[in-house]
N, CA and C atoms as a LAMMPS dump frame, in Angstrom:
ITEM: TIMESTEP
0
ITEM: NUMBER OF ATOMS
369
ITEM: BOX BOUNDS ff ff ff
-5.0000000000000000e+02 5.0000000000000000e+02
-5.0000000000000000e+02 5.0000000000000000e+02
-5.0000000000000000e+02 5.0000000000000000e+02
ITEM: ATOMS id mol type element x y z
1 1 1 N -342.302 -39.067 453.078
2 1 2 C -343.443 -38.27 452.652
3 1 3 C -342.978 -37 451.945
4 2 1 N -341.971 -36.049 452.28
5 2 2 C -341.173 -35.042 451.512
6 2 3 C -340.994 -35.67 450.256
7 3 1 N -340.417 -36.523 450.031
8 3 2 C -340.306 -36.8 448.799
9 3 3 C -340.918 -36.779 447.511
10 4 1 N -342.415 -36.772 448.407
11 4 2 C -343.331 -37.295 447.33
12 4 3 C -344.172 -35.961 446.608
13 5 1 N -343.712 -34.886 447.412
14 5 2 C -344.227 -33.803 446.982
15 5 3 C -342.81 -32.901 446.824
16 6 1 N -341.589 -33.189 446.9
17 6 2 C -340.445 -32.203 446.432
18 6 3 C -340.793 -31.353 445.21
19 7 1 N -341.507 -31.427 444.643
20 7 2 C -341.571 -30.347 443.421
21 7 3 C -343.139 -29.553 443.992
22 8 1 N -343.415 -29.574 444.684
23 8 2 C -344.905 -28.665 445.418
24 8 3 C -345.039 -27.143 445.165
25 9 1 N -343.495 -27.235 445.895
26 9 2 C -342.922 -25.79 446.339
27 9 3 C -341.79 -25.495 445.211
28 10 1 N -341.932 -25.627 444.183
29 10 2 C -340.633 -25.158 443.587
30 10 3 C -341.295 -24.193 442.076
31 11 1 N -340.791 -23.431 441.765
32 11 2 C -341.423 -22.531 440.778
33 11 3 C -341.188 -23.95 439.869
34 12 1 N -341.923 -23.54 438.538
35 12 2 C -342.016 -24.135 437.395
36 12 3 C -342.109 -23.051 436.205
37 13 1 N -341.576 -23.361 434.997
38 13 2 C -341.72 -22.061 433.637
39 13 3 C -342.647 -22.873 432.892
40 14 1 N -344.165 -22.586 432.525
41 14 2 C -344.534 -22.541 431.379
42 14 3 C -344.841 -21.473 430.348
43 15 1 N -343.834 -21.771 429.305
44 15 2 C -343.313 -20.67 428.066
45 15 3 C -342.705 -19.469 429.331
46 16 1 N -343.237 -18.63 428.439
47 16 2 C -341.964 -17.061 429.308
48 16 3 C -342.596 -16.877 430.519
49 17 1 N -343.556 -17.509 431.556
50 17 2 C -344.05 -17.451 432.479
51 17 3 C -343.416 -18.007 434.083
52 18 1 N -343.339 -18.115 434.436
53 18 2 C -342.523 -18.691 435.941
54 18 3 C -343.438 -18.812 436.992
55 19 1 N -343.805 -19.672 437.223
56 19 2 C -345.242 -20.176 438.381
57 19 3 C -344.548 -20.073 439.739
58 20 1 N -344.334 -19.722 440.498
59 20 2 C -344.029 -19.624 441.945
60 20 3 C -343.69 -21.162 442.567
61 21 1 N -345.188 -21.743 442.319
62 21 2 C -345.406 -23.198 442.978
63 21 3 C -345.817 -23.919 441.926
64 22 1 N -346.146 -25.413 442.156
65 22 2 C -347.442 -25.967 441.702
66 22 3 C -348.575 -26.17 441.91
67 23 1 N -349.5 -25.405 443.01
68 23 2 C -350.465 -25.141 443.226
69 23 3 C -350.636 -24.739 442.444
70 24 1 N -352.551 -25.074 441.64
71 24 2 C -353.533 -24.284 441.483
72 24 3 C -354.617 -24.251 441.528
73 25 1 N -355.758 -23.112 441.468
74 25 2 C -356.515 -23.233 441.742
75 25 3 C -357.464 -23.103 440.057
76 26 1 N -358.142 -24.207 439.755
77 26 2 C -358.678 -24.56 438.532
78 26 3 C -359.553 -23.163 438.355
79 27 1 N -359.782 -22.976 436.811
80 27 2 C -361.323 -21.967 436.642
81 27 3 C -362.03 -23.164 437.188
82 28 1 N -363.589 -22.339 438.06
83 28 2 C -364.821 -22.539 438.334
84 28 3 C -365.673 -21.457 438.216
85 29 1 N -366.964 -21.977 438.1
86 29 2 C -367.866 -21.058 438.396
87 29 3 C -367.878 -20.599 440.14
88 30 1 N -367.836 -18.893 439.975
89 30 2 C -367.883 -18.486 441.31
90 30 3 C -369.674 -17.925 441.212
91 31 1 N -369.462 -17.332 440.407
92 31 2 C -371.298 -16.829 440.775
93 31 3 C -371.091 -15.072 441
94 32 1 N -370.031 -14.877 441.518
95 32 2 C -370.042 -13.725 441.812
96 32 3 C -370.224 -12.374 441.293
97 33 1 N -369.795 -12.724 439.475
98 33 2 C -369.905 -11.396 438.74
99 33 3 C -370.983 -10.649 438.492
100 34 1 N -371.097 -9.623 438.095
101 34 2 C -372.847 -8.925 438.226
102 34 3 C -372.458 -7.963 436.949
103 35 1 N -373.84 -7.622 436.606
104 35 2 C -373.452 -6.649 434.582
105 35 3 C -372.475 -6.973 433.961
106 36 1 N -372.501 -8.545 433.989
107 36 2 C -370.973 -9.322 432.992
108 36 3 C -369.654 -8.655 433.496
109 37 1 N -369.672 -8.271 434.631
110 37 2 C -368.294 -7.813 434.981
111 37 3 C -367.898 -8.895 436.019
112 38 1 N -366.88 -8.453 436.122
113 38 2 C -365.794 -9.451 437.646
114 38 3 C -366.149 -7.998 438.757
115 39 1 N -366.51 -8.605 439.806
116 39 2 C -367 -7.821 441.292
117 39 3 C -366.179 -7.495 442.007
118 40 1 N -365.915 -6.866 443.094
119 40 2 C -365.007 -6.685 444.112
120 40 3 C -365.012 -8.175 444.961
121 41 1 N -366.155 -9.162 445.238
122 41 2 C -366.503 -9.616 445.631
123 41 3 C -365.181 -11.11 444.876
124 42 1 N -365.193 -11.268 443.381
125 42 2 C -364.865 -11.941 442.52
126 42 3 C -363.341 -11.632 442.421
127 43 1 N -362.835 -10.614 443.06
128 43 2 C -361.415 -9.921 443.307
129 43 3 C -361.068 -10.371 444.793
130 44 1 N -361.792 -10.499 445.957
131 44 2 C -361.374 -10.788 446.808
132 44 3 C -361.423 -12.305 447.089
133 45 1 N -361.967 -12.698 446.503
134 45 2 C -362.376 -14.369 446.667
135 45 3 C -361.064 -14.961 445.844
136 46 1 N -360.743 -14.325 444.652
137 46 2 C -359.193 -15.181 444.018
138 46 3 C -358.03 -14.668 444.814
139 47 1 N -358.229 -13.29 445.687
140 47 2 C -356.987 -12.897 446.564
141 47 3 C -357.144 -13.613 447.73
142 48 1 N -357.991 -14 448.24
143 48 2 C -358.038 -14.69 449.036
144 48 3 C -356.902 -16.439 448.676
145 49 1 N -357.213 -17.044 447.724
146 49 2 C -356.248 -17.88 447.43
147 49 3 C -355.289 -18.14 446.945
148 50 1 N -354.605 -16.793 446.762
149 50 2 C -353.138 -16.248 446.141
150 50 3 C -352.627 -16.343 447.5
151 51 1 N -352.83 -15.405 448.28
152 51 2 C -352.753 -15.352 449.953
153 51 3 C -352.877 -16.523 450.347
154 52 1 N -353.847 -17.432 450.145
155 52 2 C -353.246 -19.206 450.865
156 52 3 C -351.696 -19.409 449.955
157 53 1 N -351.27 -19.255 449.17
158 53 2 C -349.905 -20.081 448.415
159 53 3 C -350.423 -20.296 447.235
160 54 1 N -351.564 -20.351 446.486
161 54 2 C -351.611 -20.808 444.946
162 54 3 C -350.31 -19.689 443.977
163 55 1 N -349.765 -20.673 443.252
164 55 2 C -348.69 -20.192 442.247
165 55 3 C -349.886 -19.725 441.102
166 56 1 N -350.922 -20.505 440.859
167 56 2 C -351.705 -20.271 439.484
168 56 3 C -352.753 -20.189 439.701
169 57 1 N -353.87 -19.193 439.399
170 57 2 C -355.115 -19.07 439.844
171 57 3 C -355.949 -19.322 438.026
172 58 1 N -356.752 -19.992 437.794
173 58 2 C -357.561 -19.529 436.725
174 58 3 C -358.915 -19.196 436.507
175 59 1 N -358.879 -18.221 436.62
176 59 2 C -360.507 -17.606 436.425
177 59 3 C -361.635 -18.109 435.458
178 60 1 N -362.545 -18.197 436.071
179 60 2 C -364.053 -18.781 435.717
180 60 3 C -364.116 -18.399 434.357
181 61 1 N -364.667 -19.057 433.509
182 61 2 C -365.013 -18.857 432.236
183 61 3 C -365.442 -17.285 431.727
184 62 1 N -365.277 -16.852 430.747
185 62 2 C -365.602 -15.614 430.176
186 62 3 C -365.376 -15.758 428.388
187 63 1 N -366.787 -15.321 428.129
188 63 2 C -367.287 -15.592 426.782
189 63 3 C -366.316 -14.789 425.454
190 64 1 N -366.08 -16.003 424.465
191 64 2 C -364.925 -15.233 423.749
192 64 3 C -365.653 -14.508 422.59
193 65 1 N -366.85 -14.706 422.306
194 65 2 C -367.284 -14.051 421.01
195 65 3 C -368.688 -13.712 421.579
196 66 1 N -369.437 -12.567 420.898
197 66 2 C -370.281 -11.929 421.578
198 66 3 C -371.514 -13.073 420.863
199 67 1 N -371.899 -13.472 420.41
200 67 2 C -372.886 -14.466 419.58
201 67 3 C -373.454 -15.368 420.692
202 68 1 N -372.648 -15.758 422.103
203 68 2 C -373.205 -16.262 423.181
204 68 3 C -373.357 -15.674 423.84
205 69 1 N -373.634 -14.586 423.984
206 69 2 C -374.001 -13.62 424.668
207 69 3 C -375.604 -14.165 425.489
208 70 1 N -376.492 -14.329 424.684
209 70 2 C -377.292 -15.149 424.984
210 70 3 C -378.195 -16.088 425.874
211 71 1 N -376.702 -16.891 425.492
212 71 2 C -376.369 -18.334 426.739
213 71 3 C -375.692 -17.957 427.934
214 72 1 N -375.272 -16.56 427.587
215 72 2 C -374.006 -16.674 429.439
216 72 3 C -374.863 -15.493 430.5
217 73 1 N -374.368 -16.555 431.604
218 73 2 C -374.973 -15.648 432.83
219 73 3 C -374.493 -14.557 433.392
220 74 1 N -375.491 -13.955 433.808
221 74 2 C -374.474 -12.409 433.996
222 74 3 C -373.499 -12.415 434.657
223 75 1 N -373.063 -13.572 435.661
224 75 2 C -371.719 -13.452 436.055
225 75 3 C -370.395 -13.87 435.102
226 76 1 N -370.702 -14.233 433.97
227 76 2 C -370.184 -14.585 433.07
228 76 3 C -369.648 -13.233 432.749
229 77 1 N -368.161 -12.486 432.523
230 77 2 C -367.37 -11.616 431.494
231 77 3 C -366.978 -11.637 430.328
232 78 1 N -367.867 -10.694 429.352
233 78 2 C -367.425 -11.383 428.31
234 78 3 C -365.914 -10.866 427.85
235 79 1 N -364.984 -11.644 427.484
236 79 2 C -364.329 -11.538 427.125
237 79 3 C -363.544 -10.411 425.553
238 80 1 N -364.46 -10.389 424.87
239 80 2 C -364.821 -9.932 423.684
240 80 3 C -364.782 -7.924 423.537
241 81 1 N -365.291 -7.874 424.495
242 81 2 C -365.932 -6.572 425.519
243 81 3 C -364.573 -5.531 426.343
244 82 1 N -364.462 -4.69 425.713
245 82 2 C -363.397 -3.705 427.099
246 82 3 C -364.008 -3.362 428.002
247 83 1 N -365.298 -3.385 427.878
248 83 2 C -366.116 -3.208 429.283
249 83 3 C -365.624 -4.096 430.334
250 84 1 N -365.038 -5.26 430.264
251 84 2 C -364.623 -6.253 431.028
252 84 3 C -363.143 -5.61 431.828
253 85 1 N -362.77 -4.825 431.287
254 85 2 C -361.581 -4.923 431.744
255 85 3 C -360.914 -4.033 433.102
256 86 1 N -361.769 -3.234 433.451
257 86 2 C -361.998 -2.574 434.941
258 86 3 C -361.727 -4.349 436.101
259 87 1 N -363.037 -4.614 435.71
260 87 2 C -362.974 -5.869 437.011
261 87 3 C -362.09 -7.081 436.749
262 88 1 N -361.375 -7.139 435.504
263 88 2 C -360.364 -8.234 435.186
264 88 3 C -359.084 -7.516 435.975
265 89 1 N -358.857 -5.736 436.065
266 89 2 C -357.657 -5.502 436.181
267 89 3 C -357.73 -5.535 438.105
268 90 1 N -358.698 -5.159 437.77
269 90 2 C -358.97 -5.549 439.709
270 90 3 C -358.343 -6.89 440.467
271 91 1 N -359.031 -7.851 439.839
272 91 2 C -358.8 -9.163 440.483
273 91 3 C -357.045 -9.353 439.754
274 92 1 N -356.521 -9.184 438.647
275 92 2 C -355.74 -9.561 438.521
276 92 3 C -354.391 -8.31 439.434
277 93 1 N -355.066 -7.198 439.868
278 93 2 C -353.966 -6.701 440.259
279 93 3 C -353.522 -7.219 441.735
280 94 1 N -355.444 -7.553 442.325
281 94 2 C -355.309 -8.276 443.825
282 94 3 C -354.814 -9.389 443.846
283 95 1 N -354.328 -10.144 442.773
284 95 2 C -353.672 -11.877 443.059
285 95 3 C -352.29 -11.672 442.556
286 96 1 N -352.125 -11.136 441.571
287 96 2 C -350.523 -10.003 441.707
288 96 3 C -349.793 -9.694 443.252
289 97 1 N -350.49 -9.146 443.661
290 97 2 C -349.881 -8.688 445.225
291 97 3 C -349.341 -9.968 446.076
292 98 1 N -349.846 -11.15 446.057
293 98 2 C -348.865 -11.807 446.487
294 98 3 C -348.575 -13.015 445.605
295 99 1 N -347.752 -12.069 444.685
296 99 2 C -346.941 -13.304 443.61
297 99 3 C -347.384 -14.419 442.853
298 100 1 N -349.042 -14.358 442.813
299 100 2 C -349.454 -15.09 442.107
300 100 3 C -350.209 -15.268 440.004
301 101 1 N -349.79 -16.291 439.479
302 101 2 C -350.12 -15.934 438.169
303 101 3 C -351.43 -15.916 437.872
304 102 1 N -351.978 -15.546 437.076
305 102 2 C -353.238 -15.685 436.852
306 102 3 C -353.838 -15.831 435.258
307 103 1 N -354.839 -16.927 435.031
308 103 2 C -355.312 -16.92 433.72
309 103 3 C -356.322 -17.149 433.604
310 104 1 N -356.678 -16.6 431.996
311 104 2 C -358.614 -16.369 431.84
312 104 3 C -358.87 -17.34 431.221
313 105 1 N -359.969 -18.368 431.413
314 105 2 C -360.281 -19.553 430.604
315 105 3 C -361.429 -18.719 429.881
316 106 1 N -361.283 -18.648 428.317
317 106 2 C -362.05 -18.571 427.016
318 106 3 C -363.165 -19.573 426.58
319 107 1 N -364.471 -19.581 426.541
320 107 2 C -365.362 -20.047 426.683
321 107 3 C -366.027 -19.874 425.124
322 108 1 N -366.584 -20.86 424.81
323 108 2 C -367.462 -20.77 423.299
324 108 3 C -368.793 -21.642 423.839
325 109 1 N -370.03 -21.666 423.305
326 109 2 C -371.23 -22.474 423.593
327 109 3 C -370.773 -23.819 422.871
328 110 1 N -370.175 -23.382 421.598
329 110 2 C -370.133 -24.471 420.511
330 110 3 C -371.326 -24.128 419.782
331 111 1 N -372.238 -25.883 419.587
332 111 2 C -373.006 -26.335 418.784
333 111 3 C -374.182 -25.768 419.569
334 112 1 N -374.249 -25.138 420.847
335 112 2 C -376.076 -24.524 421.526
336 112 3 C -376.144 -23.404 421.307
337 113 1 N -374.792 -22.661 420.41
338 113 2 C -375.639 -21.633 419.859
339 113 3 C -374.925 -21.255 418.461
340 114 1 N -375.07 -22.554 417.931
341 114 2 C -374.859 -22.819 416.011
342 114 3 C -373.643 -21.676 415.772
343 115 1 N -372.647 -22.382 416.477
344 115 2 C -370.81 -21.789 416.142
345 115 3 C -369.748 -23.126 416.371
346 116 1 N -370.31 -24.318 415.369
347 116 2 C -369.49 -25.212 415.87
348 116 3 C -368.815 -26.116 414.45
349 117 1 N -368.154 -26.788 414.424
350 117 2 C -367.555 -27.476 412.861
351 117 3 C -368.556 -28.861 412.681
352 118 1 N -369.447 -29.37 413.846
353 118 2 C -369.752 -30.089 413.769
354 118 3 C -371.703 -30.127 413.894
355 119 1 N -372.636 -30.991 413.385
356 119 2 C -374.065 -30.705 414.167
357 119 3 C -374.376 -31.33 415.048
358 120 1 N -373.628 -32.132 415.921
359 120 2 C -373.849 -33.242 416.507
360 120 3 C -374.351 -32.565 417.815
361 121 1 N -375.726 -32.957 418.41
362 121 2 C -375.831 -31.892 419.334
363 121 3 C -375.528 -32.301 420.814
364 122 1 N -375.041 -31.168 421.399
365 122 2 C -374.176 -30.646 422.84
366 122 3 C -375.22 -31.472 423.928
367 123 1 N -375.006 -32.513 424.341
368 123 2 C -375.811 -33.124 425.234
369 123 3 C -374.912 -32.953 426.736
């Protein structure tokens, strides 16, 4: 059974980065953010799973161009925005503390809010 997970526990490099483990914990929607920011609430919930062992945490979607502004829910950060960056430095300084990496998944509507190469519509 060791065998089958020997690389679990072993750092990994993607590009100039060095992952601790191979744990991670995927972006999801948490719900937690409030005035398009990341919460204390949204800081303790990803430290919370740095602190279990995740090597890679990736944070819930956050809007890359302000044009979906729109479509995203207020727990949504927009990305776009320095207003964002108080509660990004929060959570990323709390999953820092125990050695974990962390990344922002970049979000577009596409074609539901007419920013897409294609018209084929977003079902």
């Amino acid at each position: 059974m060791a065998d089958q997970f020997k690389y679990l526990f072993t750092p990994i490099k993607i590009g100039p980065i060095t992952v601790r483990n191979r744990i991670m914990s995927t972006p999801h929607g948490t719900g937690y953010g409030r005035k398009f920011s990341a919460t204390d609430q949204t800081a303790f919930y990803h430290a919370e799973r740095a602190k279990g062992g995740c090597g890679l945490i990736g944070v819930e979607g956050a809007k890359a161009v302000p044009e979906t502004q729109s479509l995203q829910a207020e727990s949504q950060p927009p990305a776009y925005s320095e207003d964002c960056i108080p509660g990004f430095r929060k959570v990323t300084d709390m999953v820092h503390e125990y050695g974990t990496t962390i990344v922002l998944q970049l979000m577009n509507y596409g074609v539901s809010c007419g920013m897409a190469p294609s018209a084929t519509p977003d079902i």
